[in-house]
C-alpha positions as CSV (number, residue, x, y, z in Angstrom):
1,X,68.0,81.7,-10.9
2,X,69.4,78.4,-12.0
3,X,72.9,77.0,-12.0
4,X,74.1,75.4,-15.4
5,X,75.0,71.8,-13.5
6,X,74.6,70.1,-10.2
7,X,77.0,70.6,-7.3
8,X,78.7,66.6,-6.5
9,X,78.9,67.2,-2.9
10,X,77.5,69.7,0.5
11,X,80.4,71.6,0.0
12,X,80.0,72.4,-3.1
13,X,76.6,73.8,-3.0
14,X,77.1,75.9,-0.1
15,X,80.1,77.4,-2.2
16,X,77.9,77.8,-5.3
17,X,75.1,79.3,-3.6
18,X,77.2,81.4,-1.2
19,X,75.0,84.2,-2.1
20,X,71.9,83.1,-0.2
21,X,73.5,81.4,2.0
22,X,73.4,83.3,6.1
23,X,76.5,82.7,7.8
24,X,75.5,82.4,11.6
25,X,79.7,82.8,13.3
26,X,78.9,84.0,17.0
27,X,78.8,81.0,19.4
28,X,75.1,79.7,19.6
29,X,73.4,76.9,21.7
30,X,72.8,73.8,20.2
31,X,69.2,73.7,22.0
32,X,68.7,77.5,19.9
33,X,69.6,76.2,16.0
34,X,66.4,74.8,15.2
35,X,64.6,78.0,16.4
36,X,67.2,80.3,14.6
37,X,67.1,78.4,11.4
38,X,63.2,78.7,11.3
39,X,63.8,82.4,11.1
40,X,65.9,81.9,7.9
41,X,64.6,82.4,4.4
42,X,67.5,80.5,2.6
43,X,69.8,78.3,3.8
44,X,71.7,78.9,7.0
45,X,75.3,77.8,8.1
46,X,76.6,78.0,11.8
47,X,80.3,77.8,12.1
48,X,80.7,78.2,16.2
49,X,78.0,75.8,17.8
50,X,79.0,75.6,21.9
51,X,80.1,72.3,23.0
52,X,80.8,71.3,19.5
53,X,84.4,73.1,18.7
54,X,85.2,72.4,15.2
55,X,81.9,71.2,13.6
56,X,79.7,73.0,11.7
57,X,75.5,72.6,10.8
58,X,73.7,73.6,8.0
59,X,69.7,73.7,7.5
60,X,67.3,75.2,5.5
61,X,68.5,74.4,2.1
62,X,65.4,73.7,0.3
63,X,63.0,75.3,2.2
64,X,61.6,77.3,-0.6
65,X,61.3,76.7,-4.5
66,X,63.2,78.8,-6.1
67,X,66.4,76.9,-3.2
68,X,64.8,73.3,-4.7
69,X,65.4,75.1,-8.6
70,X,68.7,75.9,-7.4
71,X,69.7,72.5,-5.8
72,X,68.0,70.8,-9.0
73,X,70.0,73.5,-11.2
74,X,66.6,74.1,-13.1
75,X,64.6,77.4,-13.9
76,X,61.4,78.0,-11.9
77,X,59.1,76.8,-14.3
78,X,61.2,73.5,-15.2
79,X,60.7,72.3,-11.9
80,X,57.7,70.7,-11.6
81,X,58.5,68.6,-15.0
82,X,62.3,67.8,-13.6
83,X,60.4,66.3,-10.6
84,X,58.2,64.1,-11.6
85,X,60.7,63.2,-14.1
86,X,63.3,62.1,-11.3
87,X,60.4,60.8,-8.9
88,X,59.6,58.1,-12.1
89,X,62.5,56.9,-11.9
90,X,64.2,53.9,-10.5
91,X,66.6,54.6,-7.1
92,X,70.1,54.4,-8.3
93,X,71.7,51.6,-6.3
94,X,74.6,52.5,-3.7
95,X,78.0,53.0,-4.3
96,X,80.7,51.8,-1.5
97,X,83.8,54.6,-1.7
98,X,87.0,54.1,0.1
99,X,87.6,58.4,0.1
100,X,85.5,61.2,-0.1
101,X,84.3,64.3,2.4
102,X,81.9,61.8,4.7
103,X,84.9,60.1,5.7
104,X,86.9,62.9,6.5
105,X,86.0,63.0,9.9
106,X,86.8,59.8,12.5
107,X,85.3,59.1,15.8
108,X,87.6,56.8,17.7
């Protein structure tokens, strides 16, 4: 099922599509994610990753299409139109922010 507009920002699609998305909360290897996320169907979130306190991974988001008609926020058989329509178009250029969730976190 489609959503009526686009989530802005990671966050916000993992809260819009909270039900599909696995939350993985026991403590698991780093070296294991890759393997345990191939198992997953729909997206998958690991909050507790050892040797990593307070980050957290996500994968699998679009592995399937009805997850891309979700992310694009576009019924089944919209999607194939909606991406060639996007593919035809030019790259928007980038945008330099001073704020914003991907600086929220500093490595010094």
């Amino acid at each position: 099922m489609a959503k009526n507009s686009l989530d802005q920002d990671l966050r916000g699609y993992l809260e819009t599509n909270a039900d599909i998305l696995t939350i993985i909360k026991k403590p698991v290897q780093l070296d294991d994610i890759g393997a345990l996320s191939a198992q997953s169907e729909g997206p998958i979130l690991f909050e507790n990753i050892i040797g990593y306190p307070g980050y957290r991974l996500c994968d699998m988001l679009v592995k399937r299409r009805w997850s891309q008609c979700r992310a694009l926020g576009v019924e089944e058989h919209e999607f194939l139109p909606m991406l060639a329509q996007r593919l035809r178009k030019s790259p928007r250029p980038l945008v330099d922010v001073k704020s914003g969730p991907v600086k929220e976190v500093v490595l010094t």
